[in-house]
C-alpha positions as CSV (number, residue, x, y, z in Angstrom):
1,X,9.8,1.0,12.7
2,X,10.5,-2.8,12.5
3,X,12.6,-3.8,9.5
4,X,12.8,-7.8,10.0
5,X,16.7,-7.7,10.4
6,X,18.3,-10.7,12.3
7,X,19.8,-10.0,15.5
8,X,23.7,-10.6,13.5
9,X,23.4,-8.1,10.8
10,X,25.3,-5.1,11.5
11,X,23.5,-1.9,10.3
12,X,25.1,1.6,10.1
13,X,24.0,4.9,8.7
14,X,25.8,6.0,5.5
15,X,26.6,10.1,6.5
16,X,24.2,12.2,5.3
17,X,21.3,9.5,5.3
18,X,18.8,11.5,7.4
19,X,19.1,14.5,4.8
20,X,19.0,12.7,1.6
21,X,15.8,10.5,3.1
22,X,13.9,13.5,3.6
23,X,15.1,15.4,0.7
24,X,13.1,18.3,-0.4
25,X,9.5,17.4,1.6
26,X,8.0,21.1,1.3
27,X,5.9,19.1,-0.9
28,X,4.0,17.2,1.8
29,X,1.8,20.2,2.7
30,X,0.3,20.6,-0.9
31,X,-0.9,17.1,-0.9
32,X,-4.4,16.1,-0.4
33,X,-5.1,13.3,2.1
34,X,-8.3,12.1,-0.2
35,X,-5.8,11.8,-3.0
36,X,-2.8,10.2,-0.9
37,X,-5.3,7.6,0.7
38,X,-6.5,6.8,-3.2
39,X,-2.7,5.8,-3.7
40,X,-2.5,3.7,-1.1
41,X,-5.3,1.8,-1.9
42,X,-4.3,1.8,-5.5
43,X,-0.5,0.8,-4.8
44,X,-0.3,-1.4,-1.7
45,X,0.2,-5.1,-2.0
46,X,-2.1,-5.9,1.2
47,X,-5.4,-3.9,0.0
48,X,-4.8,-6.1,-3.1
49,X,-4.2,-9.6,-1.4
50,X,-7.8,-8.8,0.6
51,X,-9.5,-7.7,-2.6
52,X,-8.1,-10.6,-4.3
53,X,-9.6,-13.1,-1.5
54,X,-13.0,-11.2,-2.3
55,X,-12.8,-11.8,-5.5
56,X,-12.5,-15.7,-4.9
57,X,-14.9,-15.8,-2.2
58,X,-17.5,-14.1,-5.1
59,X,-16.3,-16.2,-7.6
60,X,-17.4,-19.6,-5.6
61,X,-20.6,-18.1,-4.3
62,X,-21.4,-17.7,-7.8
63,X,-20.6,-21.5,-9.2
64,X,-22.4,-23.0,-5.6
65,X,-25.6,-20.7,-6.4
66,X,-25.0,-22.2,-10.3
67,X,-25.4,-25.8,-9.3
68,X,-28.7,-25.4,-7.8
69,X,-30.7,-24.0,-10.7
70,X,-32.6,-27.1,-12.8
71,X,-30.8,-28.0,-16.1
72,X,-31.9,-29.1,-19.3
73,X,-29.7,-30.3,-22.0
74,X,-30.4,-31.3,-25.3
75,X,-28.5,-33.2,-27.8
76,X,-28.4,-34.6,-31.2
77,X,-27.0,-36.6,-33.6
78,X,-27.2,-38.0,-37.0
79,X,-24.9,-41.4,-38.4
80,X,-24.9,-43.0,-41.8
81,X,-22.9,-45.5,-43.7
82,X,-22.1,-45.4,-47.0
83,X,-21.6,-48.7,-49.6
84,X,-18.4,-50.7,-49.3
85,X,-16.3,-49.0,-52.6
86,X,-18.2,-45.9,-52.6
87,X,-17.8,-43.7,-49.4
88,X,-19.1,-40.7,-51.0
89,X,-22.6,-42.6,-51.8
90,X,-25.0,-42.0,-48.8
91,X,-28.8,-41.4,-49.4
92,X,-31.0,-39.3,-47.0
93,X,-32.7,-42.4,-46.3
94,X,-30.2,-44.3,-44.9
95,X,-29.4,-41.3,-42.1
96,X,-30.2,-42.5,-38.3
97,X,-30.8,-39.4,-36.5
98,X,-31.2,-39.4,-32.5
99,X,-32.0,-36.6,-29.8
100,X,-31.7,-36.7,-26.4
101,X,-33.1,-34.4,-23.6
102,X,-31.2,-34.2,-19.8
103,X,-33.3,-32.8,-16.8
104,X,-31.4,-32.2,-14.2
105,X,-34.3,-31.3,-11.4
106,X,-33.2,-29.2,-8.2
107,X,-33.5,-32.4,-5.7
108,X,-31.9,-33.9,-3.0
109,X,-29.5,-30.8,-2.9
110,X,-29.8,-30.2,0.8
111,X,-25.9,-30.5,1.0
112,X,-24.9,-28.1,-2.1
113,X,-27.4,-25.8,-0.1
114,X,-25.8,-25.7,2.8
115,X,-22.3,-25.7,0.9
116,X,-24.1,-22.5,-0.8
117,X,-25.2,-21.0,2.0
118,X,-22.0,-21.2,4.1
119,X,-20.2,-19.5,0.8
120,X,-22.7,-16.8,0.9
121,X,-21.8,-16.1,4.5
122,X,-18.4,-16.1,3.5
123,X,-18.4,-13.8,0.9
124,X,-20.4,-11.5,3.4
125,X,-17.6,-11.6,5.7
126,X,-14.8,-11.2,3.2
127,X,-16.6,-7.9,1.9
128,X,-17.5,-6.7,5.8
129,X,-13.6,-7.2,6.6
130,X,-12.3,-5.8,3.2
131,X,-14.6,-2.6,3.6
132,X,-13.0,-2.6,7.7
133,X,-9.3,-3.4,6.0
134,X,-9.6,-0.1,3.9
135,X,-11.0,2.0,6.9
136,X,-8.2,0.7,8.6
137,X,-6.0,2.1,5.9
138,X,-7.2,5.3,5.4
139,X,-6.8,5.9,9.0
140,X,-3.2,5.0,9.1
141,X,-2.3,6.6,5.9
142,X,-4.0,10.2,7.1
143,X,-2.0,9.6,10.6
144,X,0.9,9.3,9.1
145,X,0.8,12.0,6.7
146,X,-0.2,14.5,9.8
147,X,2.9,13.1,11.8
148,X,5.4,13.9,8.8
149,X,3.3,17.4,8.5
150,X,4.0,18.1,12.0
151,X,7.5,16.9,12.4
152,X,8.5,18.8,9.5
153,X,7.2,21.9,10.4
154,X,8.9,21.6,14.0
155,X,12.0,20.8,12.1
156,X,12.1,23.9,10.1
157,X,11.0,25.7,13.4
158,X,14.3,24.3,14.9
159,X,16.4,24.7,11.7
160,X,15.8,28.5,11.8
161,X,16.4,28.5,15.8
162,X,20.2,26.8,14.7
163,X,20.4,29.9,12.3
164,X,18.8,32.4,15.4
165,X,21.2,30.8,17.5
166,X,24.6,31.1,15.4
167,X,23.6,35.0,14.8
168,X,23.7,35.7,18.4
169,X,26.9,33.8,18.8
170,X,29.1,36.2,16.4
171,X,27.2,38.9,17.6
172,X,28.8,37.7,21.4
173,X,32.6,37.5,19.8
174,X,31.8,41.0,18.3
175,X,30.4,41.9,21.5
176,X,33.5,40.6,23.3
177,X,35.8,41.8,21.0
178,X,34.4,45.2,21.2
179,X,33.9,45.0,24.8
180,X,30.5,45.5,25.0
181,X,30.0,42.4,26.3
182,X,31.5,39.4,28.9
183,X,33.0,36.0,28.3
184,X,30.3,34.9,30.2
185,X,27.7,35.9,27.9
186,X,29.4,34.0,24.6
187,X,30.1,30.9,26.9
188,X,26.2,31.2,27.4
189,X,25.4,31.9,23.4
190,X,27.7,28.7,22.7
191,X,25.5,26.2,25.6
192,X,22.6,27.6,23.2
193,X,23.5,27.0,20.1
194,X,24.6,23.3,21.4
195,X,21.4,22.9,22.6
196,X,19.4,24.1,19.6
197,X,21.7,22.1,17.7
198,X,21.3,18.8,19.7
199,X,17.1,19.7,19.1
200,X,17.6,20.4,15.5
201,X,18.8,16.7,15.1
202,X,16.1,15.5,17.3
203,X,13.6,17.3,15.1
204,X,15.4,16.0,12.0
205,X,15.3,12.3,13.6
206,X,11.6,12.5,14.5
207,X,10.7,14.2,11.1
208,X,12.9,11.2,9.4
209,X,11.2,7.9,10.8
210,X,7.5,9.5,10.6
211,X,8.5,10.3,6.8
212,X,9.8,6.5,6.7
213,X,6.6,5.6,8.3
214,X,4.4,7.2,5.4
215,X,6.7,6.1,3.1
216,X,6.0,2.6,3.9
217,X,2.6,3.2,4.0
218,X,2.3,4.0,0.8
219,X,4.6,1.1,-0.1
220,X,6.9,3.2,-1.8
221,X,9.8,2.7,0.1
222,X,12.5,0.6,-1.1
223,X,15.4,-1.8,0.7
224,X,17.8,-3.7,-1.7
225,X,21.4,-4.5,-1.8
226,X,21.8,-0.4,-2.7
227,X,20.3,0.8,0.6
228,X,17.4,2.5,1.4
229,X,15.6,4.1,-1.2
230,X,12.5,5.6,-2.5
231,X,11.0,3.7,-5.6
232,X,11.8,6.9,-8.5
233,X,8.3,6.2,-10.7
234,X,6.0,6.1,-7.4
235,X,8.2,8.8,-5.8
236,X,7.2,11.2,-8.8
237,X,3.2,10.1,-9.2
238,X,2.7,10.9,-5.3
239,X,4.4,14.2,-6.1
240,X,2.6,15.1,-9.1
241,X,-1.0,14.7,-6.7
């Protein structure tokens, strides 16, 4: 994950980050990828720059392919003069009227052709790469929506291993107290738990950055003077899909 940070700026985890990041995610496998990738492409900023640029590129297509069609205008006028101490006395037969008529033939327009022409081609290319932009997109989005899937089911697989793991550790000191059993075998339930422990917070790591990774897919994540956070009105549409 590449946050922009300068080298300089000191960064540290406020204690219980991981947990409050992830919060409740059982939610994740209820959502539909169709209607997560429609978010995305309704709230990111990118998909809206490149539909923007489209929108441009249309726009001058549109006024190029204009100036090429003939135009005729037509105009009139009428102007009359009234007595000097009466300026309300004008008679219909002192009234000049005057029309004129502007053709504007398509001639001589090899250059706003070609300018035409190499806007068309444009706009071509803008749709062609905004159609690739949102493939592009969906692809990530659906990646990174199976990652968080799969991470957080290996983390609950490793959260109920901890739990497996501290069971068979007071069942040793019972064991051992009852002399059923050796020191040997709690040292050995102890080295397990540590270890289920240590791939517990491995899991939980892994299931955190791949939920950061959707998160920022969807352009719902949030970094401000506060900390990290998740943006509350985005946070509750995507959960409501």
């Amino acid at each position: 994950m590449f946050l922009g940070l300068p080298v300089g700026v000191e960064v540290s985890f406020e204690e219980g980050i991981l947990r409050s990041l992830g919060g409740d995610s059982s939610f994740l496998e209820g959502l539909d990828e169709d209607k997560v990738v429609e978010f995305a492409i309704k709230h990111r900023l990118d998909i809206m720059t490149v539909f923007d640029q489209v929108q441009d590129a249309t726009r001058r297509e549109a006024i190029l392919r204009d100036s090429l069609r003939a135009g005729l205008g037509i105009s009139g006028s009428a102007d009359s003069s009234s007595d000097e101490g009466n300026p309300l006395g004008h008679s219909m037969d002192d009234v000049q009227f005057r029309a004129a008529v502007d053709l504007d033939l398509p001639v001589d327009l090899l250059p706003a052709r070609n300018a035409w022409r190499r806007a068309e081609l444009t706009l071509v290319d803008q749709r062609r790469g905004y159609e690739r932009f949102l493939d592009e997109v969906t692809v990530s989005v659906r990646d990174a929506l199976r990652r968080a899937r799969n991470d957080y089911t290996s983390l609950e697989i490793q959260i109920g291993a901890v739990a497996l793991s501290e069971r068979r550790v007071l069942g040793a000191e019972l064991s051992l107290q009852a002399g059923t059993a050796s020191t040997r075998d709690l040292l050995e339930s102890q080295d397990a738990l540590r270890q289920v422990r240590d791939a517990e917070t491995s899991a939980r790591i892994d299931f955190t950055l791949s939920l950061l990774d959707l998160w920022l897919e969807l352009e719902i994540l949030r970094v401000d003077e506060g900390g990290v956070r998740l943006d509350p009105e985005l946070s509750a549409e995507l959960r409501a899909l």
